[in-house]
C-alpha positions as CSV (number, residue, x, y, z in Angstrom):
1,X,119.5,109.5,80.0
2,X,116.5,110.3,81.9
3,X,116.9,112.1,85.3
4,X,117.1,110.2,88.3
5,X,115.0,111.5,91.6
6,X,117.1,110.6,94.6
7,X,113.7,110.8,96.4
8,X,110.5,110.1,95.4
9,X,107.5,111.8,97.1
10,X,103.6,110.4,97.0
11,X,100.9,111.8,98.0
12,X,98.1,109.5,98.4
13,X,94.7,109.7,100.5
14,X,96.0,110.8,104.2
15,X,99.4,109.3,103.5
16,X,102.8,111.3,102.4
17,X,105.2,108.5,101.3
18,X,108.9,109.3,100.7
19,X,110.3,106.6,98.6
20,X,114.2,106.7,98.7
21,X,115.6,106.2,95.1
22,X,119.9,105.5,95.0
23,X,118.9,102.1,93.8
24,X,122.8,101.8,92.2
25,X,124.4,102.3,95.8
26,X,121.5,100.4,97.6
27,X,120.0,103.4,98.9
28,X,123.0,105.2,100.8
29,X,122.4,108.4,102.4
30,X,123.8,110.8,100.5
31,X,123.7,115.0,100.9
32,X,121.0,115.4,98.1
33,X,118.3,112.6,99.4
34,X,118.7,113.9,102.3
35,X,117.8,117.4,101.9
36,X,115.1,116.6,100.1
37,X,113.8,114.3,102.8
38,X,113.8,117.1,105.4
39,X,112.2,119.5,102.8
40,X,109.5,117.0,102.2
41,X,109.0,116.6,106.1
42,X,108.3,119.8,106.6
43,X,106.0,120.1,103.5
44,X,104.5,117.5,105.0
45,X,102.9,119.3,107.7
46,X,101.0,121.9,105.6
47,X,98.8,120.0,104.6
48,X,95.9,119.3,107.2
49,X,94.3,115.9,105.4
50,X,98.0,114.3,106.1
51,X,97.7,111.9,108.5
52,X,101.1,109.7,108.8
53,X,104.3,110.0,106.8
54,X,106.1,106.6,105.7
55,X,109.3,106.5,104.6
56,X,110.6,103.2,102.4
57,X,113.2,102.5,99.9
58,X,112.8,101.0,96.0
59,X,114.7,98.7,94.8
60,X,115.8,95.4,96.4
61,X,116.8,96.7,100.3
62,X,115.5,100.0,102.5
63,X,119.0,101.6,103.1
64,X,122.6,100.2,103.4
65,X,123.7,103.5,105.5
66,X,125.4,106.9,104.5
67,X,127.1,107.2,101.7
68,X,130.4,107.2,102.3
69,X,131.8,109.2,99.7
70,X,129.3,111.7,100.3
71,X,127.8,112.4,103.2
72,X,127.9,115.2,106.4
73,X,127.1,114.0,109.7
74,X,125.6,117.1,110.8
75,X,123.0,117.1,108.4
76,X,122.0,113.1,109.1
77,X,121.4,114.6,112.6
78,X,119.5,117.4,110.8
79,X,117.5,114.8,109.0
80,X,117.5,112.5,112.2
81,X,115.8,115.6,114.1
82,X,113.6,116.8,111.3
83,X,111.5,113.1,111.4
84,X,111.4,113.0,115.2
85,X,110.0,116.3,115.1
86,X,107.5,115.6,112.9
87,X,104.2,116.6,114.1
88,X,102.6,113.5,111.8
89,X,103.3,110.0,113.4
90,X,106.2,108.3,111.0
91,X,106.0,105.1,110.0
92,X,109.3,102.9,108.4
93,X,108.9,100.0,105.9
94,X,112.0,98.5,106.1
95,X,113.0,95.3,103.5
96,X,116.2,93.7,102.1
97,X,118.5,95.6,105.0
98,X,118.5,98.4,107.0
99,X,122.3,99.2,108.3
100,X,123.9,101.5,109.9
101,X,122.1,105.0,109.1
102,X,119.2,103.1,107.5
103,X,118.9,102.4,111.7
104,X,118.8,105.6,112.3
105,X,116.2,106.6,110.1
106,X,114.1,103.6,111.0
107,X,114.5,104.0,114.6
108,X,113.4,108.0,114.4
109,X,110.2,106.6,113.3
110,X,107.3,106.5,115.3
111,X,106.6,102.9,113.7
112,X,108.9,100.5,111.8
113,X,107.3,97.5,110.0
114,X,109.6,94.8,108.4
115,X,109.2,92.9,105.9
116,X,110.4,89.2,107.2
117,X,113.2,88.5,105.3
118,X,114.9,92.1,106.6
119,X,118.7,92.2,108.0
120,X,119.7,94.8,110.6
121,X,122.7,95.9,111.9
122,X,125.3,98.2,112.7
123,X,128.8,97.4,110.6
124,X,130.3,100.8,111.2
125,X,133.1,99.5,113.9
126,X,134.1,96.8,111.4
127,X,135.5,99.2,109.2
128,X,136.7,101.1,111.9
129,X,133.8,104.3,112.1
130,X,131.4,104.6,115.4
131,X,127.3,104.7,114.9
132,X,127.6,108.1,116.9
133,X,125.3,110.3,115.1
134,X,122.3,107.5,115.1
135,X,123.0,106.3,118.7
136,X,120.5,108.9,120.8
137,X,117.9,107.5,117.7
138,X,118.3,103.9,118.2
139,X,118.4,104.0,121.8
140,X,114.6,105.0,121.6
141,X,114.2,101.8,120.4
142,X,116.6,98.8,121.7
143,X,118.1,98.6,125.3
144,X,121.5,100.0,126.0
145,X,122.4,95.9,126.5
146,X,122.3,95.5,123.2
147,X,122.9,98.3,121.6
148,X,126.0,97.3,123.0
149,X,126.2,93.9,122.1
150,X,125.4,94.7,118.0
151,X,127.4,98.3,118.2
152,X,130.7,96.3,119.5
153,X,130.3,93.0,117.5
154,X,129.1,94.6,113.9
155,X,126.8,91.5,113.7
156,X,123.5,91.6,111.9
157,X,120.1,90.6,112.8
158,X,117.2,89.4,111.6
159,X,113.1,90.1,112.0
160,X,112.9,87.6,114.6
161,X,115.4,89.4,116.8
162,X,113.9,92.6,116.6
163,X,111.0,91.6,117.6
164,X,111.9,90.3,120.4
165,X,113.6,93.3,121.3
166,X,110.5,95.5,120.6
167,X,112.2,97.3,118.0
168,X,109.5,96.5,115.2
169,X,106.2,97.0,115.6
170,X,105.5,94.2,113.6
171,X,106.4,92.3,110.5
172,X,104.8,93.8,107.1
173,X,103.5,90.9,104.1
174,X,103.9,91.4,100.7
175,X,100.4,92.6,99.9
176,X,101.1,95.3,102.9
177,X,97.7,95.1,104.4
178,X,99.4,95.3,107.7
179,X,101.0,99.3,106.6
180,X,97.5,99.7,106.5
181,X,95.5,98.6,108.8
182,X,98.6,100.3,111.0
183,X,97.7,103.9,108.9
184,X,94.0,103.4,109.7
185,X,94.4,102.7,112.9
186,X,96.6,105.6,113.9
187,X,93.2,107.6,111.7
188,X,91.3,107.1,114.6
189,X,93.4,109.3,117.1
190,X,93.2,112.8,117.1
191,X,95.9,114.4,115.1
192,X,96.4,117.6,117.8
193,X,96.0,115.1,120.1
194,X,98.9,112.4,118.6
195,X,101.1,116.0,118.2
196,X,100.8,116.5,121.5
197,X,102.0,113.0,122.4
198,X,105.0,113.3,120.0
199,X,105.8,116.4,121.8
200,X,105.5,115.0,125.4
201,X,107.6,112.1,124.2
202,X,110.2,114.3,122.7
203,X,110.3,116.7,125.7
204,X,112.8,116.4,129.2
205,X,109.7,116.1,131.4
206,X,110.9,112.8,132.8
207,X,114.2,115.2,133.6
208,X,112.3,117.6,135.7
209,X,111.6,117.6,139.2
210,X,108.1,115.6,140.2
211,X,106.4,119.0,141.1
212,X,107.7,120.4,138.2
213,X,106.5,117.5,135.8
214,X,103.0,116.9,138.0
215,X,102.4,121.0,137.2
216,X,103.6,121.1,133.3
217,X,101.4,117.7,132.8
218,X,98.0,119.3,135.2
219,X,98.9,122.4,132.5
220,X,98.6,120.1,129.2
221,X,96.1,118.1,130.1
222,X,93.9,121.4,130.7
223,X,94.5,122.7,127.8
224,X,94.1,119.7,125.4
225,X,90.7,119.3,127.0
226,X,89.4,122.8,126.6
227,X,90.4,122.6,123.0
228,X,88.1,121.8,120.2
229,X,88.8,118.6,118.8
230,X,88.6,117.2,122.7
231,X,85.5,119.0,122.9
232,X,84.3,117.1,119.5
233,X,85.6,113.4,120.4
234,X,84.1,113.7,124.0
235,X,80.4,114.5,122.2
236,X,81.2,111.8,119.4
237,X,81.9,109.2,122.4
238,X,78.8,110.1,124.1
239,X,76.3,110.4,120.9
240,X,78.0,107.2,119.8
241,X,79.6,108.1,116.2
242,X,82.8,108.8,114.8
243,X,84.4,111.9,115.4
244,X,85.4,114.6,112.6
245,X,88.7,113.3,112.0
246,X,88.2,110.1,111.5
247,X,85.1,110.0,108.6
C-alpha cells in the first residue's frame, strides 16, 4: 500500500496550506502530524512571497481532537505556540467538527472560517480528561462565561453559536470564495507591518505599567514608521497606487 502523508503541505500563489491527513481516525492529533505541522510553520516563514498560512483537514470533518493513543501534551502546546507565533497571519477552515484540540488549533489562528454545517465543542470532561493544554488558546477567542459553560457541560455547538460569540470570523461556502477574498484582503496590509501586530498582540504590554506601555508603544510606532515599507505605503497613499506588496 501506498504511503500515507499525515500532513499535506501546498504551496500555492502567497498561500502555504497544511492539509491534515488521519482521515481513518478523523483527523486526531497525533505525535507525527504534529511535528510536521510545526516544521512546516516554520518553513513557512522563509519564504518572503508567503502571505497567510491556512490550516484545514481532508476528509469529511477538520479534527476530532488528539489522538488518544498517541499523543504528548507538551508538544500540542509546542504546536499550539508554534502557530501563534507565526509571523504570517493564520487562517483555520474548519468543516464537519472541530473538538477538543481541533479548538485549540482553530482558536490559535488568527482567522477561523466555518463551513455551516460545523459542530464545536469540548467533550474532554465527559470522559473524564480537562481541555487544559488548549484553554489559554481558546480563551483568545470565547469569553471565560462560556468557556465555562461548554468546558463543564461537554455540549457541542454549532456555526450559529459561534458566531454569536465572535469566535468565527465568518462562515466559509462550498466554492470558498469567502477563504479568499479573506487571503486578499489581509494582501493589502503590510506583512512587517501585520508581524508587528501579531507581536504586539502576543506580547504582556497590557501587563505593564501605563508609562511603561505608553514608552514601549511611542518606541514601536517610531520605528515601524522609519522603516521602509512605512516609508513606501505612505508615498503609495499620497501618489495614489498600490504599494509594493500588494501588486
Amino acid at each position: 500500500m501506498p504511503e500515507t502523508f499525515p500532513l499535506i503541505v501546498e504551496r500555492k500563489g502567497s498561500i502555504m496550506t497544511l492539509r491534515l491527513n488521519n482521515v481513518d481516525k478523523k483527523n486526531a492529533l497525533n505525535s507525527e502530524m504534529m511535528g510536521a505541522m510545526m516544521a512546516s510553520i516554520r518553513e513557512s516563514q522563509k519564504f518572503s512571497n508567503l502571505r497567510a498560512v491556512v490550516i484545514r483537514g481532508e476528509g469529511s470533518v477538520f479534527c476530532s481532537g488528539a489522538d488518544l493513543n498517541e499523543w504528548e501534551p507538551t508538544q500540542l502546546q509546542q504546536l499550539l505556540k508554534e502557530i501563534v507565533n507565526c509571523s504570517l497571519p493564520t487562517i483555520a477552515l474548519v468543516h464537519g467538527s472541530c473538538l477538543g484540540g481541533g479548538m485549540g488549533l482553530a482558536c490559535a489562528c488568527d482567522f477561523i472560517l466555518a463551513a455551516d454545517s460545523t459542530k464545536f465543542g469540548f467533550p474532554e470532561v465527559r470522559i473524564g480528561m480537562v481541555p487544559a493544554v488548549i484553554f489559554p488558546y481558546v480563551a483568545r477567542k470565547i469569553d471565560m462565561g462560556k468557556m465555562r459553560e461548554f468546558f463543564l457541560s461537554g455540549e457541542k455547538f454549532e456555526v450559529s453559536m459561534a458566531e454569536e460569540m465572535g469566535m468565527v470570523y465568518g462562515k466559509c461556502s462550498a466554492d470558498e470564495s469567502e477563504l479568499d477574498e479573506l487571503t486578499l484582503r489581509l494582501e493589502k496590509g503590510g506583512p512587517q507591518a501585520q508581524n508587528s501586530i501579531k507581536k504586539l498582540f502576543n506580547s504582556n504590554i497590557l501587563s505593564k505599567t501605563k508609562e511603561e506601555m505608553d514608552g514601549d508603544l511611542a518606541t514601536l510606532i517610531n520605528t515601524i514608521k522609519d522603516g521602509d515599507e512605512s516609508r513606501e505605503g505612505i508615498n503609495s497613499f499620497f501618489q495614489k497606487r498600490k504599494p509594493s506588496w500588494n501588486k
